[in-house]
N, C-alpha and C positions, 0 to 999 in steps of 0.2 A: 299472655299470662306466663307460658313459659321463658318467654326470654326474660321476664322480669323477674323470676321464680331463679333461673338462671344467674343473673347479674346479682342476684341478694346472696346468694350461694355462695359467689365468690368473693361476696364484701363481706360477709360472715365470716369466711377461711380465713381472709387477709389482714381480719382485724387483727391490730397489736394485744385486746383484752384476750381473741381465744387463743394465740398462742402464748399467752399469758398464762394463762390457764390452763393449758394442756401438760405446761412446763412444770407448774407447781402439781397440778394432778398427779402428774408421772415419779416427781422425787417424795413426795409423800407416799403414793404407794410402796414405791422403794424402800424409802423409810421403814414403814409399819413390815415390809417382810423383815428387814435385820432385827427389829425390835419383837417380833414374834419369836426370830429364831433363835436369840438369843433367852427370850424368856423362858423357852418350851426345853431349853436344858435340862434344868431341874421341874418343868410342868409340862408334861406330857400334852403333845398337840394331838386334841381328839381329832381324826382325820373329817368325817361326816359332819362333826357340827361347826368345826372350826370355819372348814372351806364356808359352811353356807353361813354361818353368823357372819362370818368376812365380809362377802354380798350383800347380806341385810343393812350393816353397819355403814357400807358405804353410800346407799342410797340418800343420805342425807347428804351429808357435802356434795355429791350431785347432783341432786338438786337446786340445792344453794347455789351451787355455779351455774348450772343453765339459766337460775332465775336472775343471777347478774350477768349474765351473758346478753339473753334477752332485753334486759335494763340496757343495757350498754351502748347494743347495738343502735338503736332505734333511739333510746335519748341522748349520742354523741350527734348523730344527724339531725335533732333539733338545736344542739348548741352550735354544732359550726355552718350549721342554715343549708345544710348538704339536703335537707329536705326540701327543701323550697325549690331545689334546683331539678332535684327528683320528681316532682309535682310537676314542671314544665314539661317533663317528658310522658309522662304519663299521668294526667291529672284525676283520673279516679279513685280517690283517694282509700277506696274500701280493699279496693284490687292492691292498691300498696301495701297495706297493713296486710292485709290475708298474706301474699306473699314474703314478706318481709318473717310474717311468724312462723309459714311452711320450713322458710329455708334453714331459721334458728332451732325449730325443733330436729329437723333434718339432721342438720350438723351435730348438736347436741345429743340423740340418739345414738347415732353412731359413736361417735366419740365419750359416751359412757357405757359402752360394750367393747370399747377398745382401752378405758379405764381400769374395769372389771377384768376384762383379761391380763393385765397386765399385772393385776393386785392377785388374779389364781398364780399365775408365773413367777411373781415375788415371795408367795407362802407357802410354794411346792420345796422350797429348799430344807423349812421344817417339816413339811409332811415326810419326807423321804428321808428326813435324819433323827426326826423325834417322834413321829407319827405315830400312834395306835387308835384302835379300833377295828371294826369292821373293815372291809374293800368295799370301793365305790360299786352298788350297781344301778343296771339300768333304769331304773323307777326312779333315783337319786339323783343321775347323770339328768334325766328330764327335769327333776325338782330346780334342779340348780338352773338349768336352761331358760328355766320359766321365771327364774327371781330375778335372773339377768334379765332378761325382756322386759320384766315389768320395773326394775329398777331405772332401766333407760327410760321407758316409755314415760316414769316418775317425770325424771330427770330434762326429759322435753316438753312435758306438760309445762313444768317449772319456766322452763326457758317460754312459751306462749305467755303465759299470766307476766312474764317478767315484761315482755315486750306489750300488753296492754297495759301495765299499770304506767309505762312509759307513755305512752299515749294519752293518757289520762292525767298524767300529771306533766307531762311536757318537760321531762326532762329526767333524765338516771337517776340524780338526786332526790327527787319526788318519789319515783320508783321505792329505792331502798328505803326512803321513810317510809313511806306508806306501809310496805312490805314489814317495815320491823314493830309499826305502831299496833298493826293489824296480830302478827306475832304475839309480843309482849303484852296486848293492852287488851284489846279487841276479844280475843282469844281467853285469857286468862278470868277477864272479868265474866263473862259468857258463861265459862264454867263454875266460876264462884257462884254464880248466882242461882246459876238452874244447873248444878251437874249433871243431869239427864240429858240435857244435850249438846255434852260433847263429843260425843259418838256421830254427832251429824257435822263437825265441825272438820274443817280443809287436813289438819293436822293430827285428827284422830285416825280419817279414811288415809288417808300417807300410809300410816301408818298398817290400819288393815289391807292398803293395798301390797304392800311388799312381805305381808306374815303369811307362815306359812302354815296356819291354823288356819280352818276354817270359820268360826267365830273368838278374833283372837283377844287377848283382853288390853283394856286401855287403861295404863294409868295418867293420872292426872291429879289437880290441889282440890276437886271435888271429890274425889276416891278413885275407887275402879270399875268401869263399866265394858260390856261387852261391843267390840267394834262389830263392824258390818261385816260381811264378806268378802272376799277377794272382787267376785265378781259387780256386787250392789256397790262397796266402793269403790269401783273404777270409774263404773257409770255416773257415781255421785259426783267424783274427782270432773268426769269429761262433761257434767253439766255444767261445773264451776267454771273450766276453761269456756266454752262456747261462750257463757252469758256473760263474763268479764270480755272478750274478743268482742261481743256484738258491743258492750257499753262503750267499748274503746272505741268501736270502727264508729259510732253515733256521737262520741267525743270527738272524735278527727272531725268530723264532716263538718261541725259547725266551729269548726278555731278557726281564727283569723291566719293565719301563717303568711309572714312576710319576711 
């Protein structure tokens, strides 16, 4: 398992999608510091809320990209039958998928902590030249530490569910529909119908999982209701991940793959 765990690792890193992706990550952060700093001219950059809305704000596009990272991976090796070949070497097919998703969250993890960092490095040029408020302290410095973690952590969840809805639909393409049907459609109607539970919904707890309230509130087209916890949605988040991972790994097992 770890030399599989291994081998995924490095066809993760070597994909052309993640350093696709790494590339655009990094000029977009770049981006948003010149556009901060030229904004905060005349608009004053609150130093405390700014840095941490920064963080919050980013967690979505990180997500978004792990979850096509994870699509990627895992549905380019169904197109060019790189699985099939995979399989001959190691035919247990649950043990592929589990590793295959370790190594996407892995990378993805890290690499939205080295996102984040690169997006505080980009908007320190307005803190330090438009900046006001308070000085950072330590209770603050932790706050921020913990949004980052849990931004990542988002961010790799993303990337697992991305690589089982691959799974499940046998190919990247299936993936991102699924993914956007489920978004758009899924999602939306859910809450039209019974706005009381959207708060139990994938993209309410997202949501509560990166606020920094402790019951924070959710808006939505059914009104506004209060989200979960930090902690109740994370666990809600990492029940969704396991039970899509086991449907995927019980999809794998029974496809013909040739």
């Amino acid at each position: 398992m770890i030399d599989l765990l291994a081998a995924d690792l490095r066809r993760v890193l070597w994909r052309p999608v993640t350093q696709a992706l790494g590339v655009i990550a990094i000029v977009v952060m770049g981006f948003v510091g010149v556009v901060v700093f030229f904004h905060t001219v005349k608009h004053p950059f609150h130093t405390l809320t700014g840095l941490h809305g920064g963080l919050g704000a980013a967690a979505t596009p990180l997500a978004l990209g792990g979850f096509v990272l994870g699509a990627s991976v895992l549905g380019a090796d169904f197109g060019s039958r790189a699985f099939t070949t995979l399989l001959t070497w190691e035919p247990r097919r649950q043990r592929v998928l589990a590793a295959r998703a370790a190594a996407c969250a892995v990378v993805t993890a890290v690499a939205a902590l080295a996102m984040l960092a690169v997006l505080i490095i980009a908007l320190l040029p307005a803190v330090f030249a438009h900046g006001v408020g308070p000085s950072p302290t330590g209770t603050w410095c932790l706050s921020m530490v913990g949004l980052a973690v849990r931004c990542a952590l988002l961010a790799a969840a993303a990337s697992v569910v991305g690589v089982s809805f691959a799974a499940i639909g046998g190919s990247t393409a299936a993936a991102l529909a699924g993914a956007g049907i489920y978004a758009l459609v899924v999602e939306q109607a859910a809450i039209a119908a019974v706005p009381s539970i959207g708060r139990w919904l994938i993209g309410a707890d997202a949501l509560s999982w990166i606020a920094a309230t402790r019951h924070p509130t959710i808006s939505g087209p059914g009104g506004r209701t209060n989200g979960h916890t930090v902690i109740a949605a994370g666990l809600l988040l990492l029940a969704v991940v396991v039970a899509l991972q086991a449907l995927a790994t019980t999809v794998l097992r029974r496809r013909d793959i040739s």
